[in-house]
C-alpha positions in Angstrom: 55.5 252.5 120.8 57.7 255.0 121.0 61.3 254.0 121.8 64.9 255.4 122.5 68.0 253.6 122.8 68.0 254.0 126.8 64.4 254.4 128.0 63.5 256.3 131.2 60.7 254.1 131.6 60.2 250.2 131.6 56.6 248.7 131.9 56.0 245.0 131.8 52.8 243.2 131.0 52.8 240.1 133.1 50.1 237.7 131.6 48.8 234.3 132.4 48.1 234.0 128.8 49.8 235.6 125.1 50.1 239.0 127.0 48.0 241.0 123.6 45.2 242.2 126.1 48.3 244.1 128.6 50.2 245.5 125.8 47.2 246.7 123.8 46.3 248.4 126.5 49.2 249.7 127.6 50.0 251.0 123.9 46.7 252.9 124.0 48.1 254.1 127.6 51.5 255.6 126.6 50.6 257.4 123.1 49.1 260.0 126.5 52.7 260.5 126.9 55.8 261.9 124.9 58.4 259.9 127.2 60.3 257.4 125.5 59.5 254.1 127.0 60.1 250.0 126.7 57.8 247.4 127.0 58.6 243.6 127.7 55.9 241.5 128.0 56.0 237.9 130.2 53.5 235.6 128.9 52.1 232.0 130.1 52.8 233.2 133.4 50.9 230.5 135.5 53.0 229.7 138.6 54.3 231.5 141.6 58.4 230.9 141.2 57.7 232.4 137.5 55.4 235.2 139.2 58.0 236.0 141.7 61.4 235.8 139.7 59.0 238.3 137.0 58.9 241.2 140.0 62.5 240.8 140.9 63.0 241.6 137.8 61.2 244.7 137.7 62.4 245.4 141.0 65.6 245.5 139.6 64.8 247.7 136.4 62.7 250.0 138.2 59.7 248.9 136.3 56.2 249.6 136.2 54.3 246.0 136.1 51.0 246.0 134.4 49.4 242.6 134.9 46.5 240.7 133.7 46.1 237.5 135.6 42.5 236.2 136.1 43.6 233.5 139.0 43.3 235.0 142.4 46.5 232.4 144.2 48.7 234.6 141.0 47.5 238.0 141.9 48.2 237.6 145.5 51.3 236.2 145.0 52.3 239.3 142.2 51.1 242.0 144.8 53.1 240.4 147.4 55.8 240.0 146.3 55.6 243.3 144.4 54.9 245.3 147.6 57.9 243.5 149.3 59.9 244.5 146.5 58.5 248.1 146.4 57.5 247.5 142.7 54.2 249.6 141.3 51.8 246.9 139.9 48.4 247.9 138.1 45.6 245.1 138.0 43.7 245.5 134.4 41.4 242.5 135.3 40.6 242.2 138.6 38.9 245.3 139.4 36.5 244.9 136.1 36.1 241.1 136.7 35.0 241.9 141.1 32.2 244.0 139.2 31.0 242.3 136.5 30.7 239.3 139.5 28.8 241.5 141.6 26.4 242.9 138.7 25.7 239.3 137.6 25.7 237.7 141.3 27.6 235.3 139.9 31.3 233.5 140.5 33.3 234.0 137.9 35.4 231.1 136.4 39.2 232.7 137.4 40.6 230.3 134.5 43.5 231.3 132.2 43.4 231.5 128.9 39.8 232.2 128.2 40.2 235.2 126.1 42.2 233.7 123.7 40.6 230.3 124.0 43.2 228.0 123.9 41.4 225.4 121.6 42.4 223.5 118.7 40.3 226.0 116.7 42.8 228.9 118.4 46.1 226.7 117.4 44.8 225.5 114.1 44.6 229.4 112.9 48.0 230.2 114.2 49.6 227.0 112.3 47.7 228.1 109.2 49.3 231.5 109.3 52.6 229.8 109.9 51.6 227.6 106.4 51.2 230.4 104.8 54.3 232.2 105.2 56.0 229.5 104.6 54.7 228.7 101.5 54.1 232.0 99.9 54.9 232.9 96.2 55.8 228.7 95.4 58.5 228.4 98.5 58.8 225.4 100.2 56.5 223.5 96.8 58.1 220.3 98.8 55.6 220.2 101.6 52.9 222.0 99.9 50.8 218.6 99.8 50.2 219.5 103.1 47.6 222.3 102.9 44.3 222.7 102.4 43.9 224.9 99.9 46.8 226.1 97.2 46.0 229.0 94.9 47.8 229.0 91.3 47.7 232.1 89.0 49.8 235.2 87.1 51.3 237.6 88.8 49.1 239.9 90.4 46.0 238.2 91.0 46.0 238.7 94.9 47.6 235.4 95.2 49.2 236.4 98.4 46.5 238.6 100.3 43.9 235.7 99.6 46.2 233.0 101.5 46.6 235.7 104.4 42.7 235.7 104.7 42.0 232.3 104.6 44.6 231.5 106.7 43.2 233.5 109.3 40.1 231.4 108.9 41.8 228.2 109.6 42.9 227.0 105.9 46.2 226.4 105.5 47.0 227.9 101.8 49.7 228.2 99.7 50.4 230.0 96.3 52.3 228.9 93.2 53.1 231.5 90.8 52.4 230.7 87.1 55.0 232.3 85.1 55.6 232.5 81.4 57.8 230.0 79.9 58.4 228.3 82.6 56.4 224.9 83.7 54.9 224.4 86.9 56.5 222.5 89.6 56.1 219.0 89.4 55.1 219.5 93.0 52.0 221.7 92.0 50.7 219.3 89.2 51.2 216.0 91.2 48.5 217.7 94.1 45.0 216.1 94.1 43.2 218.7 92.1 40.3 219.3 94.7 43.0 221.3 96.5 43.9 223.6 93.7 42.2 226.7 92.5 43.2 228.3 89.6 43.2 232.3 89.8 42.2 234.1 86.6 41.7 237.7 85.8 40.5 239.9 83.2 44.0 240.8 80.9 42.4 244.5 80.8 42.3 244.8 84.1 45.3 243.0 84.9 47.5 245.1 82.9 45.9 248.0 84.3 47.4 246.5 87.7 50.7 245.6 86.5 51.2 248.6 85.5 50.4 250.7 88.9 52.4 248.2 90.5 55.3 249.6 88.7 54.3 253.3 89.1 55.0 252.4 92.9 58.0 250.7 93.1 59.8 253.4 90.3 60.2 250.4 87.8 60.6 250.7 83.9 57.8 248.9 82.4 58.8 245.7 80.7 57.5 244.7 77.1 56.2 241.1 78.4 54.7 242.3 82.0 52.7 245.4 80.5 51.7 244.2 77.1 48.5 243.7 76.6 48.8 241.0 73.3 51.4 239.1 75.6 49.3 239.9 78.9 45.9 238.3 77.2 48.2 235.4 76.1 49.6 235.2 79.6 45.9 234.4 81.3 44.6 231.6 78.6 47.9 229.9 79.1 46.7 230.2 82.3 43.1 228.9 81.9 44.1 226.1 80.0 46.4 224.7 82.1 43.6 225.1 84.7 41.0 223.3 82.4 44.0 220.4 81.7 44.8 219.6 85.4 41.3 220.1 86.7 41.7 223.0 88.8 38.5 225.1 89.5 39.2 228.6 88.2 37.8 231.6 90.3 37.6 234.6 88.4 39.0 237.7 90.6 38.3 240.3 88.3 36.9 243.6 90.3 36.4 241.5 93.5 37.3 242.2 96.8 39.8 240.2 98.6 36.7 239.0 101.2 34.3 238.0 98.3 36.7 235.9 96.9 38.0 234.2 99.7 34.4 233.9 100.4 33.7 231.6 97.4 36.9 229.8 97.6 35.6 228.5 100.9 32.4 227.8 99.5 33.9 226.1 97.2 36.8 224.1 99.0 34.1 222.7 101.3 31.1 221.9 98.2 34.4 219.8 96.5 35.5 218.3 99.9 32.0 217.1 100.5 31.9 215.2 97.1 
């Protein structure tokens, strides 16, 4: 989006639902144009009052209102009160919905919501991505009981990508760093153990890793971190503590993000069915 501190152009996205399909495609719209530009976007926007105070407020800021409402009572109400106003509105739904009706000779439902599907599987994703935020890289160790799946490994085993993924699949992960010479949080170890997988990589490959991590961010490599003797020693530590506090170890080495979030699924849910 491109941006200035006092746009010559405002467009909002009035929604009856999170607003993503309006500003997508108004995104797509303005990289057409070089004007710097603002967009707000108005979501859950289910009921006249809220339809009609949105316009007068693009009445009064001279915006361009691109909506996406799929109830007919909400459009007519936004293009009334719009015309009244003398605000430009642009239907994104309507139009496309009218023809697909008429292709399929059918009624369509004119329900909010649909796209997104507000369901307990849509809400359950979104509170796993919250989880795993919050309890990235061993924060928040207090609540991590309440997940579904916590990953445990050295630095640099995809710790953090792999809880992203499965979060977006409806797991709610966290990660605990292992680090050297320091023991676990009591947190970690007092977990039932069918939650806990324990991430393990070849020390070969690892130090290869470690060591383009610190190409990128300019760092001086450190004895400990880039050593291969203490790098090997690093990952058994590792594996045994695994192997002591039964943890099922997943082995990462040359896999892709996907195929091992893959088997930890297939594994969480062949231990949960025990």
């Amino acid at each position: 989006m491109s941006v200035s501190e006092e746009p010559s152009m405002q467009v909002f996205v009035v929604s009856d639902g999170t607003g993503d399909t309006g500003s997508a495609t108004v995104r797509a719209a303005m990289l057409q144009f070089q004007s710097p530009w603002k967009l707000r976007v108005f979501g859950e926007i289910r009921r006249p009052p809220e339809a009609k105070r949105t316009i007068a407020q693009a009445a009064e800021s001279g915006a361009l209102v691109v909506f996406s409402l799929v109830e007919r009572n909400m459009v007519d109400v936004i293009q009334r009160e719009a015309q009244k106003q003398g605000v430009v509105t642009i239907d994104l739904l309507g139009p496309l919905i009218a023809r697909v009706a008429q292709h399929l000779h059918a009624e369509p439902k004119h329900q909010p919501g649909l796209l997104h599907g507000m369901s307990e599987d849509y809400f359950s994703r979104i509170d796993a991505v919250e989880f795993a935020v919050n309890h990235d890289d061993g924060a928040n160790v207090q609540t991590l009981y309440d997940a579904d799946i916590v990953l445990a490994g050295v630095s640099r085993t995809s710790k953090t990508p792999l809880c992203m993924y499965l979060a977006q699949r409806g797991y709610k992960t966290g990660n605990v760093p292992l680090i050297p010479g320091l023991e676990p949080p009591k947190e970690l170890l007092d977990l039932d153990p069918i939650k806990v997988f324990g991430l393990l990589i070849d020390a070969a490959e690892l130090l290869t890793i470690r060591q383009a991590r610190l190409r990128v961010i300019n760092a001086s490599p450190t004895s400990a971190y880039t050593d291969i003797e203490a790098v090997t020693e690093e990952v058994e530590n590792a594996r045994r503590l695994c192997r002591k506090n039964g943890w099922r170890i997943v082995d990462v080495t040359g896999k892709a993000v996907e195929e091992n979030a893959a088997r930890l699924m297939e594994y969480y849910e062949l231990r949960r069915g025990m």
